[in-house]
C-alpha positions as CSV (number, residue, x, y, z in Angstrom):
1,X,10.6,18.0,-1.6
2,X,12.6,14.6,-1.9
3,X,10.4,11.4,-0.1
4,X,12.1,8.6,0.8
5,X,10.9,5.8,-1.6
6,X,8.0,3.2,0.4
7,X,8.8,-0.2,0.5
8,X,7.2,-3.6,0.5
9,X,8.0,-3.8,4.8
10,X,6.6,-0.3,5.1
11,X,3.1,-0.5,3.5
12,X,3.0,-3.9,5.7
13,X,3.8,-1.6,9.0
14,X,1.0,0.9,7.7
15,X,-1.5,-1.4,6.7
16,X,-1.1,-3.6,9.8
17,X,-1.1,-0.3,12.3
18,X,-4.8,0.7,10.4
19,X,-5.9,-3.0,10.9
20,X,-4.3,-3.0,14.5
21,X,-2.4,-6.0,13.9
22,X,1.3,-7.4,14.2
23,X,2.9,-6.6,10.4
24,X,3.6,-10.4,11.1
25,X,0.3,-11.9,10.9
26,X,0.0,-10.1,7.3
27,X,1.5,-12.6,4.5
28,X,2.3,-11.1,0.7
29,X,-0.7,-12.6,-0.7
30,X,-3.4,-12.4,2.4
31,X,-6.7,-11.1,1.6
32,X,-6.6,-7.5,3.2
33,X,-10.2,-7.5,3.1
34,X,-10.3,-11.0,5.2
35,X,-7.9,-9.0,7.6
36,X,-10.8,-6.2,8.1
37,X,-9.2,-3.9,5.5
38,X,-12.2,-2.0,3.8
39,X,-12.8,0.9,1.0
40,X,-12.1,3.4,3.8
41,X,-9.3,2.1,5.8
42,X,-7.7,1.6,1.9
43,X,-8.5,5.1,0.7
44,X,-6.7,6.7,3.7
45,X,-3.8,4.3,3.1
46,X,-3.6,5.6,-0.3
47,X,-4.1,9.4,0.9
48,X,-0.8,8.3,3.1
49,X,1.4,6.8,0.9
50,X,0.5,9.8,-2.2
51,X,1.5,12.3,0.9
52,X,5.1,10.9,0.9
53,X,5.0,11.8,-2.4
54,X,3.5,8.8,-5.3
55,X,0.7,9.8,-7.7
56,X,-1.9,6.3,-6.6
57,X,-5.6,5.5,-7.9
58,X,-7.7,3.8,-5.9
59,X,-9.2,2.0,-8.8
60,X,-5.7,0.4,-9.3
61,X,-5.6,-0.7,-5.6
62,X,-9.4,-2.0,-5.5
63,X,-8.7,-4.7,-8.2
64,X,-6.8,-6.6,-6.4
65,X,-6.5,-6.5,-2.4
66,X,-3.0,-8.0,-1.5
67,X,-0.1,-7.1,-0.5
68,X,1.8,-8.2,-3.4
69,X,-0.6,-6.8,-5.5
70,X,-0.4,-3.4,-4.3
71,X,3.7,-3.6,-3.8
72,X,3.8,-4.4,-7.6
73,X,1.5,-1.2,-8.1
74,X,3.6,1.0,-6.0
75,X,6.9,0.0,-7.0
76,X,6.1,0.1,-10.9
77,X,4.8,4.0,-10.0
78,X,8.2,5.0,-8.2
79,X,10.5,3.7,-10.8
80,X,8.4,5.4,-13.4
81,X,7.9,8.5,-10.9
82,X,11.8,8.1,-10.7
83,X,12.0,8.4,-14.8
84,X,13.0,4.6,-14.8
């Protein structure tokens, strides 16, 4: 089954509809863990976004808890997902 790839705008809409907040107030290089994000709210964004289809460790995503980080994450897993 073909997924439609996740973008940078989309894992702001999820992360800001877990934290309850406008995707606005989330800036690329925001704290997620200052905006209330903890290891639970992040595991079941990860359990979302590898249900649309990308193969995601939590131990990646724990590093570093920003936006940008985690886009850089996801995007280098669907190009290589993608066999680019």
């Amino acid at each position: 089954m073909s997924h439609a790839p996740l973008t940078r705008e989309g894992m702001r809409a999820d992360i800001a509809r877990l934290l309850h907040e406008d995707p606005s107030e989330i800036g690329d290089d925001d704290s997620l863990i200052d905006l209330g994000l903890d290891s639970m709210r992040a595991m079941n964004l990860l359990l979302l976004w590898s249900e649309r289809g990308l193969s995601l460790d939590f131990g990646e995503f724990a590093e570093e808890l920003t936006l940008n980080t985690w886009w850089a994450i996801v995007e280098r897993r669907q190009k290589a997902q993608a066999g680019g």
